[in-house]
NULODREN-117184 format. One record per residue (C-alpha): residue in one letter; x, y, z. Coordinates in steps of 0.001 Angstrom, whole numbers, padded with zeros to 6 digits, always signed. Layout:
N
AXYZ/...
END
This chain:
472
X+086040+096287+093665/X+086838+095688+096909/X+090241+096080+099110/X+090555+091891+099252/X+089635+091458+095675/X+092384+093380+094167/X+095046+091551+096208/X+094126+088322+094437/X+097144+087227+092273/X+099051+084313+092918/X+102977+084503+094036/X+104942+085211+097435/X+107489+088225+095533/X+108386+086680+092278/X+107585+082823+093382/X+104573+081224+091614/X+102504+079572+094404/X+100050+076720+093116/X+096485+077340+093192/X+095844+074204+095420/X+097351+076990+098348/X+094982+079556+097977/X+092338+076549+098756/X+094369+075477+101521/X+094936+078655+103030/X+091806+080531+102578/X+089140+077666+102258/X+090103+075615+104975/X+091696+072850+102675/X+091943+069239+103969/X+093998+069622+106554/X+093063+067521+110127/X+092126+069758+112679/X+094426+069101+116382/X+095016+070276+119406/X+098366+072241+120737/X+098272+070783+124133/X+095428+069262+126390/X+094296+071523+128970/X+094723+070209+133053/X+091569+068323+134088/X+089155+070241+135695/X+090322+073324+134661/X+087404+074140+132575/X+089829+075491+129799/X+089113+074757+126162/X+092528+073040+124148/X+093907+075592+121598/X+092322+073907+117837/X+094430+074863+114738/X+096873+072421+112275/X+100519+072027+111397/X+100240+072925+107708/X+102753+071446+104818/X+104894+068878+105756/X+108731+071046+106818/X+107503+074805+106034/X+104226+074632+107898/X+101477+077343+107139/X+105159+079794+106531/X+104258+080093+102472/X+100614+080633+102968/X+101313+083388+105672/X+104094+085067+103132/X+101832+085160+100425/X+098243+085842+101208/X+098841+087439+104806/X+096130+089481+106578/X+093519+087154+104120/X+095071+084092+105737/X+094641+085464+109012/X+091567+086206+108741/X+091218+082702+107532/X+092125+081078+110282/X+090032+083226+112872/X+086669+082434+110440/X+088009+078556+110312/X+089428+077936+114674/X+088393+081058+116239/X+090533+083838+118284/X+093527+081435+119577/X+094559+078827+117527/X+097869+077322+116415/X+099777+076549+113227/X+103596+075614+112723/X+105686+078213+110992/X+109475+078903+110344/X+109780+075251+112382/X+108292+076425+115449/X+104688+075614+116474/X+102950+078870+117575/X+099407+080207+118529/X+098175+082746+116621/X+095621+085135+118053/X+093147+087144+116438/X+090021+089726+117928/X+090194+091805+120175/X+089645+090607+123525/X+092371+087997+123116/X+094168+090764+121458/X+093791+092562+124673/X+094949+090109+127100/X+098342+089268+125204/X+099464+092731+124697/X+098476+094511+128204/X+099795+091339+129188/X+098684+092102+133172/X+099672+088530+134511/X+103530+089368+132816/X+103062+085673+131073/X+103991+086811+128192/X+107599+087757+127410/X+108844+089938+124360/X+111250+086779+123668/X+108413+086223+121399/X+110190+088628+119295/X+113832+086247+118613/X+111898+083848+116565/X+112033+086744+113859/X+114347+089593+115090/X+117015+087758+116843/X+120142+088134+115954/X+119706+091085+113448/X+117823+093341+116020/X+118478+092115+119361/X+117601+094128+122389/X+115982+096704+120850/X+113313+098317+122968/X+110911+095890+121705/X+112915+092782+123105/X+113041+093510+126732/X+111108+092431+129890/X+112296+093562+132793/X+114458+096323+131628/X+111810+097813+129241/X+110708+100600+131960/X+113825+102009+132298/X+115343+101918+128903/X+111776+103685+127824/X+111828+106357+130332/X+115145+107245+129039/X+114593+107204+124952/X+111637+109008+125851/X+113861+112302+125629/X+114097+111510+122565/X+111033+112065+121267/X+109305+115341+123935/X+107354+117549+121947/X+110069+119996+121420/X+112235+117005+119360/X+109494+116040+117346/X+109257+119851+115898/X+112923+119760+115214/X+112380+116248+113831/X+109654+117735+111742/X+111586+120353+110816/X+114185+117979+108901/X+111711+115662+107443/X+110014+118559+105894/X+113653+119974+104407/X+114638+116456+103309/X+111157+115590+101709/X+110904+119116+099392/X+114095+117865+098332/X+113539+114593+097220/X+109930+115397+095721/X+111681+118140+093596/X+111772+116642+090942/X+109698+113385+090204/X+109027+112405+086939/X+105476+111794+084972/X+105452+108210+085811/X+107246+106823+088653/X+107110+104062+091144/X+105737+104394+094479/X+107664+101894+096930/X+111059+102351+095961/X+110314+106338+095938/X+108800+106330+099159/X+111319+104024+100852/X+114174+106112+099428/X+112627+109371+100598/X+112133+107811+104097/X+115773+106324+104571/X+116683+110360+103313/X+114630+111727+106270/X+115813+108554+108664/X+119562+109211+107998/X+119063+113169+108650/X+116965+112600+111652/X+118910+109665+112917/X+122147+110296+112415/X+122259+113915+110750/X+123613+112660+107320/X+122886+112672+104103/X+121516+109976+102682/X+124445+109363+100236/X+126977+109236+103234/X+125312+106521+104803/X+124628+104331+101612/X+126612+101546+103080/X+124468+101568+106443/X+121501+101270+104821/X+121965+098667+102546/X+123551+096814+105832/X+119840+097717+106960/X+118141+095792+104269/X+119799+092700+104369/X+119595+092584+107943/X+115310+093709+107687/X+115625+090446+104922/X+117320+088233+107004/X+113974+088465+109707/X+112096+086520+107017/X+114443+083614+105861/X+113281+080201+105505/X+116105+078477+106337/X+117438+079825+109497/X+121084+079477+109564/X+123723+080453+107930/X+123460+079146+103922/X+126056+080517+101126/X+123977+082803+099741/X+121106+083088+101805/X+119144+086015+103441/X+120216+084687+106974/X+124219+084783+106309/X+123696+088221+104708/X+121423+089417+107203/X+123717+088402+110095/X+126725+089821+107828/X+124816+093589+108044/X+124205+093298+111794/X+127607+093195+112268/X+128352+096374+109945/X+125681+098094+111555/X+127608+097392+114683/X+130639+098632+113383/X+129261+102040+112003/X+127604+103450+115241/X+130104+102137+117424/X+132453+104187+115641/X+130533+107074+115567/X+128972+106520+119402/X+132471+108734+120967/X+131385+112011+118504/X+127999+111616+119244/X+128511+111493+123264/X+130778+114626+122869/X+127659+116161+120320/X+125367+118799+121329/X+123246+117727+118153/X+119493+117523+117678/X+119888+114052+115631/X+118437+110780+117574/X+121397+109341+117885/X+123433+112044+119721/X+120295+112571+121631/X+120169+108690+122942/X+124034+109091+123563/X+123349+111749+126062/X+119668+110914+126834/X+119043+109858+131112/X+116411+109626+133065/X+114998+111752+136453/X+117811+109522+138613/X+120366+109791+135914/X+120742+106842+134475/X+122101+106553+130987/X+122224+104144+128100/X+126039+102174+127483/X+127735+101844+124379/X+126258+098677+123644/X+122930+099578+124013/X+122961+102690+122429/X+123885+100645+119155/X+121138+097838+119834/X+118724+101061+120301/X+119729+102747+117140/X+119564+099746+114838/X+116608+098816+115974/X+114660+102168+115643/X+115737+102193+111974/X+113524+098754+111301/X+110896+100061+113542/X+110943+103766+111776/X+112043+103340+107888/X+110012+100625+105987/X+106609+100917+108404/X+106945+104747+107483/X+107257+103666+103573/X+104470+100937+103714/X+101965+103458+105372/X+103246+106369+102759/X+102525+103933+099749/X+098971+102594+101152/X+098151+106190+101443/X+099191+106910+098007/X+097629+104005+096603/X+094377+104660+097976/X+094436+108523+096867/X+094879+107624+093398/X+091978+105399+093707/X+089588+108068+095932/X+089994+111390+094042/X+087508+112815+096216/X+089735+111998+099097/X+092443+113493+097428/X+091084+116725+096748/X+089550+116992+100095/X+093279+116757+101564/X+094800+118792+098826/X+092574+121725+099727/X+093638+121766+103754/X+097133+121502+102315/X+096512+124233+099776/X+095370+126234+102767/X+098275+125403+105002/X+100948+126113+102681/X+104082+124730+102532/X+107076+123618+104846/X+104209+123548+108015/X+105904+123174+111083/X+104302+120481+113795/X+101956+122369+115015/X+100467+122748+111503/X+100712+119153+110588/X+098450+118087+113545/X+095898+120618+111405/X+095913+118484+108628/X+092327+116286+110022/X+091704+114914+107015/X+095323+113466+105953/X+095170+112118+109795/X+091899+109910+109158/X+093408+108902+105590/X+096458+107485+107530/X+094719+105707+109811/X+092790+104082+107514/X+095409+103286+105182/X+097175+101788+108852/X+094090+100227+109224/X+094042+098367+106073/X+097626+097696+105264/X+098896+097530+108826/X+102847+098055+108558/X+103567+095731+111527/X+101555+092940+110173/X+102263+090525+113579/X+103311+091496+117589/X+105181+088384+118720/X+105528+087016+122405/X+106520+083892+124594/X+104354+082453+126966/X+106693+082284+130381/X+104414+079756+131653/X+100708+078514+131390/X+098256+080672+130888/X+094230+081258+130537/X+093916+082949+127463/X+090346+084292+126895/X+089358+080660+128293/X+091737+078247+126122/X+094959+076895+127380/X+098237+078193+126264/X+101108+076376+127817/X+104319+077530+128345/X+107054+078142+126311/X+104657+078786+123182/X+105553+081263+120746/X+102377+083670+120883/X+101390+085947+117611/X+098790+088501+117329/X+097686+089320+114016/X+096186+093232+113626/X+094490+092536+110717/X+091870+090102+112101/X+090730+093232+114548/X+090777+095764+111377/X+089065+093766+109592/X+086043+092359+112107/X+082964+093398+111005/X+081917+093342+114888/X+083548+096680+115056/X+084220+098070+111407/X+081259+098857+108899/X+082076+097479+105247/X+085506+096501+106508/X+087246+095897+103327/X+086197+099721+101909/X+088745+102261+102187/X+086521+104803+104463/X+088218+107104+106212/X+085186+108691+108174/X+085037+105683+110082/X+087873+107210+112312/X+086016+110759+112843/X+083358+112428+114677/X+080665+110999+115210/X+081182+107461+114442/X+084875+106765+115678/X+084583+103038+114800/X+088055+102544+116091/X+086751+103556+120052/X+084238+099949+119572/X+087055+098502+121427/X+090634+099628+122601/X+091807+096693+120483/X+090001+096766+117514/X+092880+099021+115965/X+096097+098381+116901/X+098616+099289+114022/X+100917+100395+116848/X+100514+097663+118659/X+099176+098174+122501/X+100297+098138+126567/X+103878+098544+128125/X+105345+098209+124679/X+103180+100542+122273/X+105223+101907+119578/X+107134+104604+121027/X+108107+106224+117983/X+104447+106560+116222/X+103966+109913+116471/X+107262+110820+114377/X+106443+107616+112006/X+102835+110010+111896/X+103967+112831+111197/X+106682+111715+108765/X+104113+110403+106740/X+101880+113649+106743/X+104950+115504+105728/X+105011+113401+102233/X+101764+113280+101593/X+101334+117262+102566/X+104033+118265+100274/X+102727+115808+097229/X+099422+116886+097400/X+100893+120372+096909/X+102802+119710+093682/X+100561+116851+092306/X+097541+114909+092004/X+098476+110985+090870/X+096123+108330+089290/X+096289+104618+088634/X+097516+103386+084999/X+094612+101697+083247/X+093413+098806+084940/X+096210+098623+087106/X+095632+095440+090273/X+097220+096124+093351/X+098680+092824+095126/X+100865+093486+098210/X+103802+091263+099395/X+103734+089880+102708/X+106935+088066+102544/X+108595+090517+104808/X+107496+094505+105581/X+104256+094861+103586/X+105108+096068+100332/X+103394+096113+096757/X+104532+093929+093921/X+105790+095935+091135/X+105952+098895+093583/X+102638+100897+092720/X+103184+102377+089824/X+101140+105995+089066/X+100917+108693+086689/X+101804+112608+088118/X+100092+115577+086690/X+101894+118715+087949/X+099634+121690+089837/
END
């Protein structure tokens, strides 16, 4: 059974979604193919073809529930631009890799990481991700925090905090909420150099505010993800401002005392303000991708055994509590990550603004659109993947390196100016778990057990992957 067959169930979370959707969403349905905009005469530019979707929530529910299968869906049915309306906003949605290409080395600088408000904005405003102009600057300076020499201390941690929390796991246990809990542990040591229990408050502040990306209904309803979400911004806000004096007086190894005292080759330092904005948004971009990638992993592990013992043993040969240096040994746990990136990307959409018209790939995108590129439609194109749905892992190693058939073809991290700065600790924080679970356990599926994931926010599975342990 295929990748895309077991993810076949319907609901978005716990919300029964009719069957008529799947038809609409997948099959092409009956809805009336338009255009976003006509392009200028005589520009030899093809209009942007796509649809609005249901009448108020647009092609939002379909998105939520079926996600890189709907995406997919609509490159098969429009091609690599198109457009649908979403969370009220019209919006061209981009799929393969040349188009891929052009958006996110964005060489022309039309398109603007304002993209990114639709979603992020207010929760995690100017976060590295957000900027334009100042995106240079502010990266040459969190850059110190993450030099070789941090990302062994940073290893360091993880590895203490992750023997810890695996200590003592029982026979049957639940993937997600383990691997999310293990990964806040690791974030609030390496963050903030506290345990996890200290900063219970902050992270649930983190959740709703990581829920409040998603809502519907995008202002402030009794109740509602948005008025919660907006609610943990501002104790986010609270907590690091109170802790930003200690931090600039700190000689600590922890991120944040290191972006309180970071500066670049002329000196320049972060303020007050945007130390905060940085350190609440590293937390969205670190925590959950880390525990989506960790799961995927898991999940597939359970269903490879081969591919588990063929890790176990260079972990068995390692030994435990590696430092970074052995961690970049472990080849095989690499090309099981990237696949498992490949397959379940953790950022499932990059998000831009178009500042003004633009020639994308040949079809006209005016300005002011709301731009999204969708990874999966590249991991999944059988131009540049054999068997794409298969969980393969060779695919990413000597000699075939499917992932080198075009710069964009993977792009879990996304790509340009703006490529995830933190993906080499999100890497190796993920090798860490799996390295130290391979050493106390293997894991299997229970009996006929379906894996669906959840695309209503961070990619996560319904029911949280459950599995059975068997002690070494």
């Amino acid at each position: 059974m295929t990748h895309e067959q077991e993810t076949r169930r319907l609901s978005i979370g716990t919300v029964p979604v009719p069957r008529w959707l799947e038809t609409r969403a997948l099959r092409g349905g009956a809805a009336r193919t338009r255009h976003l905009a006509e392009p200028p005469p005589g520009s030899g530019l093809r209009a942007v073809p796509g649809d609005a979707g249901l009448p108020l929530v647009g092609h939002g529910l379909e998105w939520m529930r079926y996600g890189p299968r709907f995406e997919r869906a609509r490159v098969t049915r429009y091609g690599p631009v198109s457009w649908m309306k979403a969370f009220g906003v019209k919006m061209a949605v981009v799929g393969g890799a040349d188009a891929t290409q052009a958006v996110l080395t964005n060489k022309d600088k039309a398109f603007s990481q304002a993209g990114w408000n639709l979603f992020l904005d207010p929760f995690f405003k100017r976060g590295l991700l957000m900027l334009d102009d100042e995106h240079l600057q502010h990266r040459r300076i969190m850059q110190q925090a993450f030099t070789r020499p941090r990302l062994a201390g940073y290893a360091e941690v993880a590895g203490r905090v992750v023997r810890a929390g695996l200590a003592d796991l029982p026979d049957r246990f639940t993937v997600h909420p383990a691997m999310a809990r293990l990964t806040m542990g690791i974030g609030s040591q390496v963050f903030m150099a506290s345990s996890i229990d200290t900063n219970e408050p902050v992270l649930r502040a983190f959740r709703a505010a990581v829920d409040g990306t998603t809502a519907l209904a995008r202002f402030s309803v009794p109740g509602g993800k948005w008025q919660a979400g907006s609610r943990g911004r501002r104790k986010l806000e609270e907590y690091f401002t109170a802790a930003l004096p200690g931090k600039r007086n700190s000689a600590g190894n922890d991120l944040f005392s290191v972006l309180a005292s970071a500066q670049d080759e002329d000196g320049q330092r972060f303020t007050d303000t945007e130390v905060v904005d940085h350190m609440i948004f590293l937390m969205v971009a670190a925590l959950d991708t880390s525990a989506t990638t960790a799961t995927a992993a898991m999940y597939h592990l359970a269903r490879r055994p081969e591919w588990q013992e063929r890790a176990r043993a260079e972990s068995v040969a390692l030994g435990p509590a590696p430092d970074l240096d052995g961690l970049d040994r472990l080849t095989t746990l690499d090309l099981v990550v990237k696949e498992s990136l490949r397959l379940v990307a953790p950022v499932p959409t990059f998000v831009r603004r178009t500042v003004r018209d633009v020639d994308l790939t040949g079809y006209h995108v005016p300005a002011g659109t709301t731009t999204i590129v969708m990874p999966a439609a590249n991991h999944y194109d059988p131009a540049y993947w054999h068997d794409p749905d298969a969980f393969d892992p060779d695919r990413f190693a000597e000699p075939r390196r499917e992932d080198r058939a075009h710069r964009f073809a993977f792009v879990p991290f996304g790509g340009g100016a703006h490529k995830c700065i933190g993906m080499v600790l999100g890497f190796l924080e993920v090798k860490t778990i799996l390295h130290e679970l391979l050493l106390r356990h293997r894991w299997r599926l229970p009996e006929g057990y379906r894996m669906r994931w959840d695309w209503s926010n961070t990619p996560s599975p319904a029911g949280g992957l459950p599995v059975h342990l068997d002690r070494i």
